[in-house]
C-alpha positions in Angstrom: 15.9 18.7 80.0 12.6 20.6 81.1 9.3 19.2 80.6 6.7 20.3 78.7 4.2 22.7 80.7 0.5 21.1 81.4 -2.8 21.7 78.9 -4.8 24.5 80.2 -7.4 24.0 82.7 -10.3 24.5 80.4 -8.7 22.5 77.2 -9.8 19.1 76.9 -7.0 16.6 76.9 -7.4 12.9 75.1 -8.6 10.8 77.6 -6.3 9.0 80.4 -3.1 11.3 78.3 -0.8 12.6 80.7 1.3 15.8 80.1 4.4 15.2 78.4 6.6 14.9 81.7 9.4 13.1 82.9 9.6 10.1 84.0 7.4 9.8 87.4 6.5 13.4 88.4 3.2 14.5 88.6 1.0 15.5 86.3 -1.0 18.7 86.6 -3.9 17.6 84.9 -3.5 14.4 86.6 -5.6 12.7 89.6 -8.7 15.0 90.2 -8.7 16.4 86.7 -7.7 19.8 85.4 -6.3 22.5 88.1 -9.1 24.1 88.7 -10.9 20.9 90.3 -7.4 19.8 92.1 -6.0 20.6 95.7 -3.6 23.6 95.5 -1.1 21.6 96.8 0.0 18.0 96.1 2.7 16.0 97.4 4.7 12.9 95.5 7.6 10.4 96.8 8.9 8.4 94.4 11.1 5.1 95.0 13.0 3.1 92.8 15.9 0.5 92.7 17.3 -1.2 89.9 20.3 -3.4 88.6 22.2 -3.7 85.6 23.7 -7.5 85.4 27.8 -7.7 84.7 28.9 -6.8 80.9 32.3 -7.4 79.7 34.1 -3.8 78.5 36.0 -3.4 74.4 38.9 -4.7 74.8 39.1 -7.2 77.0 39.5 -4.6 79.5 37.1 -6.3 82.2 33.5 -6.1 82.9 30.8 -3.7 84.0 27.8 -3.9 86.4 25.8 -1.6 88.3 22.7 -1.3 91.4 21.4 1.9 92.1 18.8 2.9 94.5 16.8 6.8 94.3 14.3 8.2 95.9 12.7 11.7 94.8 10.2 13.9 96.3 8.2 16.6 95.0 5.1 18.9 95.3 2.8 21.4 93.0 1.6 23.9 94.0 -1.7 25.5 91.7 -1.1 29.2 92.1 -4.2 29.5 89.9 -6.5 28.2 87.2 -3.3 29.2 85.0 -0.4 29.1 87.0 1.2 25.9 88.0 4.9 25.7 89.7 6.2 22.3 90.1 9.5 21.6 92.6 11.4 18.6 92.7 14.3 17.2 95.0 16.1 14.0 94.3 18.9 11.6 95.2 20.7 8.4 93.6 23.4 5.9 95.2 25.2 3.8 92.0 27.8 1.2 92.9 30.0 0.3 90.2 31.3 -2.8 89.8 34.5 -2.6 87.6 36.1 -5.2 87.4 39.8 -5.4 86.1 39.2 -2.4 84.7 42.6 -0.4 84.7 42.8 3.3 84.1 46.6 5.4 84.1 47.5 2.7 86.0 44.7 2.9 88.7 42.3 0.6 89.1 39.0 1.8 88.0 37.3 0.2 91.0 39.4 2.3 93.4 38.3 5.4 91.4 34.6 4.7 90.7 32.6 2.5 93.0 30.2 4.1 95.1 28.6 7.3 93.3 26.5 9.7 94.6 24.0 12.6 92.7 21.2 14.9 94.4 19.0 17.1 92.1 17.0 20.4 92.4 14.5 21.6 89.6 11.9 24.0 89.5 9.6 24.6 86.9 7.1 27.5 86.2 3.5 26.8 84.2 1.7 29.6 82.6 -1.2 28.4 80.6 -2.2 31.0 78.1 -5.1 29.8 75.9 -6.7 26.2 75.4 -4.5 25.5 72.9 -1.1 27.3 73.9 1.2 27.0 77.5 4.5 28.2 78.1 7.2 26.6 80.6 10.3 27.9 82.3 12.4 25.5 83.8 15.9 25.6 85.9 17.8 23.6 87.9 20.9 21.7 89.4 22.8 18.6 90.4 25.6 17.2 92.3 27.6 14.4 91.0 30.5 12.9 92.8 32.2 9.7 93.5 32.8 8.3 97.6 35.9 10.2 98.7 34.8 13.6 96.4 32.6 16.6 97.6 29.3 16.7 96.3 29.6 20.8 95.8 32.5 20.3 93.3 30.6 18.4 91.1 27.6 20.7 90.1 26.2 21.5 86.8 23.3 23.5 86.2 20.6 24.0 83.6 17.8 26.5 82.4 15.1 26.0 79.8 12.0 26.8 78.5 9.4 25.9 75.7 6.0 26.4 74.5 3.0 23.3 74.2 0.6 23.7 71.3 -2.4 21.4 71.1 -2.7 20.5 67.7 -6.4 18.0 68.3 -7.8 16.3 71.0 -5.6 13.5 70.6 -1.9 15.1 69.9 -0.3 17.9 71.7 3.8 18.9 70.9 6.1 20.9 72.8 9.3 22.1 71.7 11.7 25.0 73.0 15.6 24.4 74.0 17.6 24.2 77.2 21.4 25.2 78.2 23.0 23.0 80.3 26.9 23.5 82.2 28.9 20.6 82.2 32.0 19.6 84.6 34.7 20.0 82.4 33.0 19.9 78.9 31.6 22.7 77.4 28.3 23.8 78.1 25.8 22.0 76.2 22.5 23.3 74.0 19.8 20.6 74.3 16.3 20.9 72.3 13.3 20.5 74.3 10.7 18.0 71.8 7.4 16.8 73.4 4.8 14.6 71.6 1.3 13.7 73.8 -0.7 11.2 71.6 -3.6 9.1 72.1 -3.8 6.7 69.4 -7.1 4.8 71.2 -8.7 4.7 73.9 -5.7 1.8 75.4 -2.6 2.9 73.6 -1.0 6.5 74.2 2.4 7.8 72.5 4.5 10.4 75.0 7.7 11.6 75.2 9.8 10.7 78.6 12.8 13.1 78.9 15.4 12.0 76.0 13.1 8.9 74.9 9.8 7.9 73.8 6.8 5.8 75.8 4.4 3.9 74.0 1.7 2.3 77.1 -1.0 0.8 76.6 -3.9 0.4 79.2 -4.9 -3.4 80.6 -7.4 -4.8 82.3 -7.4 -5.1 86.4 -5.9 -1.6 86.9 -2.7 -2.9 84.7 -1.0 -1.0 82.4 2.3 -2.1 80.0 4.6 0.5 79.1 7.6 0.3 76.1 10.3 2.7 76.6 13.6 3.9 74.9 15.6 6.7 76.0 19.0 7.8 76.1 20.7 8.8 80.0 24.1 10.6 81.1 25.2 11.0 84.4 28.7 12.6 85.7 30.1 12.5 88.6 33.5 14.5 90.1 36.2 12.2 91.0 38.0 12.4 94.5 41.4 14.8 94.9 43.5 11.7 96.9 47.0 10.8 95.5 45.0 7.8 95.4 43.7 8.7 92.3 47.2 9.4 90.1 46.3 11.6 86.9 42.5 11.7 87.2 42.6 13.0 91.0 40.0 15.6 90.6 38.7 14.4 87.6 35.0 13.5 85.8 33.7 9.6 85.4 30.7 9.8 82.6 28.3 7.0 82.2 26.4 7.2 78.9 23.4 4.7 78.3 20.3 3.9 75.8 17.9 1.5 77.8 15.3 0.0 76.2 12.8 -0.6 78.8 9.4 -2.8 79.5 7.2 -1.8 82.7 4.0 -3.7 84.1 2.5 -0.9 86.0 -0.2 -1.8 88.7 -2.2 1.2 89.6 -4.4 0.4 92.6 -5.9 4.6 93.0 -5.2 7.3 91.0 -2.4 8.3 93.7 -0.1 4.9 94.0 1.3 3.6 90.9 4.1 0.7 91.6 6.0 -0.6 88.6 8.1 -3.7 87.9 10.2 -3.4 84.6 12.9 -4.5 82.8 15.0 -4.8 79.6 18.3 -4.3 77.8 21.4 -1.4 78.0 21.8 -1.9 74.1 25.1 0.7 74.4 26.8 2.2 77.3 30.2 4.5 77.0 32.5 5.2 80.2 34.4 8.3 79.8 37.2 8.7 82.3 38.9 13.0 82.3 41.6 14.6 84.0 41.3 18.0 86.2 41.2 19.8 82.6 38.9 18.1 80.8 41.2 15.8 78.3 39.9 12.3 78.1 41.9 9.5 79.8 40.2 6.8 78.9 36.7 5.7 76.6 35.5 2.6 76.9 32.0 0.8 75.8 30.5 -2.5 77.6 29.0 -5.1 75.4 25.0 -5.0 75.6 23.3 -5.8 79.0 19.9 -6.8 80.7 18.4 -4.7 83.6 16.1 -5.1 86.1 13.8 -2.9 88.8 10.9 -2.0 90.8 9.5 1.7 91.1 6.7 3.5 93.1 5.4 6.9 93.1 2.8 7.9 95.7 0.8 11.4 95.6 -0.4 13.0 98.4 
């Protein structure tokens, strides 16, 4: 979904509480303070790899494990004091490991082992008052398994909201986005967003579809606690290879729950170690039309992974 537009320049935000964002991207009233005392232009490239160890699926119907590796880059760009546009491009490679898995008499690994997405976003800032910003947000990805094109697997999504700062410690969002799907119907997502600083350590934010508690350590440390809920969908290929689903949708549903020791030598590198447990995932295989195939869920499973972001 969108994220929550920044504070505005001359509000005073509690201190060390970033905006309300996703997951790694920038912050506008991040390193250098508010906008006004910023560079107009910032750039941000963010790594990360991670792996999910195997999980057997219901059923007796084999097991489940997954690597993926992304990188995403981004810049913003401070039209003014009030005016802050934010662009983001990113890619992911997943390899699915499914074994014994059988789907319409395929095997699942000869449907669904290497899987590809890239990303576009851009988001539009305009801070009104101290307490009061508004967002507009739109943008696209491409989802597709090894053998598919990318272009047949794109879904798109528009959005917008409004941030009220309640106190100097706790800011909401909230506003709603639309969002195509590959075969489903388009789906209505709400956009929530809660910034707040309990202490001067310990901060409360909302990351995407989830919620961050971190609190601030000694030595430039930092231990984050994170739940959230992820989908990703990819188009299948078209080959005979793929019987009844040739042309279909493979969906991956997950809820992480996540713990990340953060080491942030400047206010421009932050790398990340974390960890923790899938405590549900759902595969959804469809045909060409839409009709599910095949539904499956993997017993619970541990994670591990190392990400970076660097600002420029």
């Amino acid at each position: 979904p969108p994220t929550p537009p920044a504070p505005p320049a001359d509000a005073q935000p509690p201190a060390g509480a970033p905006d309300a964002a996703q997951p790694d991207r920038a912050r506008p009233d991040g390193p250098g303070g508010p906008p006004g005392d910023r560079p107009k232009l910032t750039f941000r490239v963010s790594p990360r790899a991670e792996h999910t160890f195997e999980a057997d699926l219901s059923g007796d119907d084999g097991s489940l494990a997954i690597s993926r590796a992304a990188l995403d880059v981004g810049l913003t760009y401070i039209v003014s004091p009030r005016v802050i546009l934010d662009f983001e491009m990113g890619g992911e490679a997943s390899r699915y490991d499914l074994s014994e898995l059988m789907v319409s008499g395929v095997s699942a690994d000869d449907l669904v082992e290497d899987a590809f997405e890239l990303s576009f976003s851009g988001r539009g800032t305009w801070i009104q008052s101290r307490d009061w910003g508004f967002l507009l947000q739109t943008g696209a990805r491409l989802g597709a398994t090894d053998g598919s094109d990318l272009t047949d697997g794109s879904s798109f999504i528009i959005g917008g909201g409004a941030r009220y700062r309640v106190s100097d410690d706790l800011a909401v969002t909230f506003g709603g986005a639309l969002r195509t799907r590959l075969e489903d119907d388009p789906l209505v997502l709400p956009l929530l967003g809660l910034e707040w600083q309990v202490n001067e350590r310990v901060r409360v934010e909302s990351r995407g579809l989830g919620l961050q508690i971190t609190a601030d350590l000694e030595n430039d440390l930092e231990l984050a606690f994170t739940g959230r809920y992820e989908h990703r969908e990819y188009r299948l290929e078209d080959g005979a290879s793929a019987g009844t689903l040739a042309d279909g949708v493979f969906q991956d549903a997950a809820l992480p729950f996540e713990v990340e020791l953060a080491w942030t030598p400047s206010p421009r590198t932050r790398i990340g170690l974390f960890g923790g447990v899938v405590a549900w995932r759902e595969i959804e295989f469809q045909d060409d039309s839409g009709d599910e195939i095949s539904d499956i869920e993997s017993d619970p499973a541990g994670f591990i992974g190392i990400r970076a972001e660097f600002r420029f």
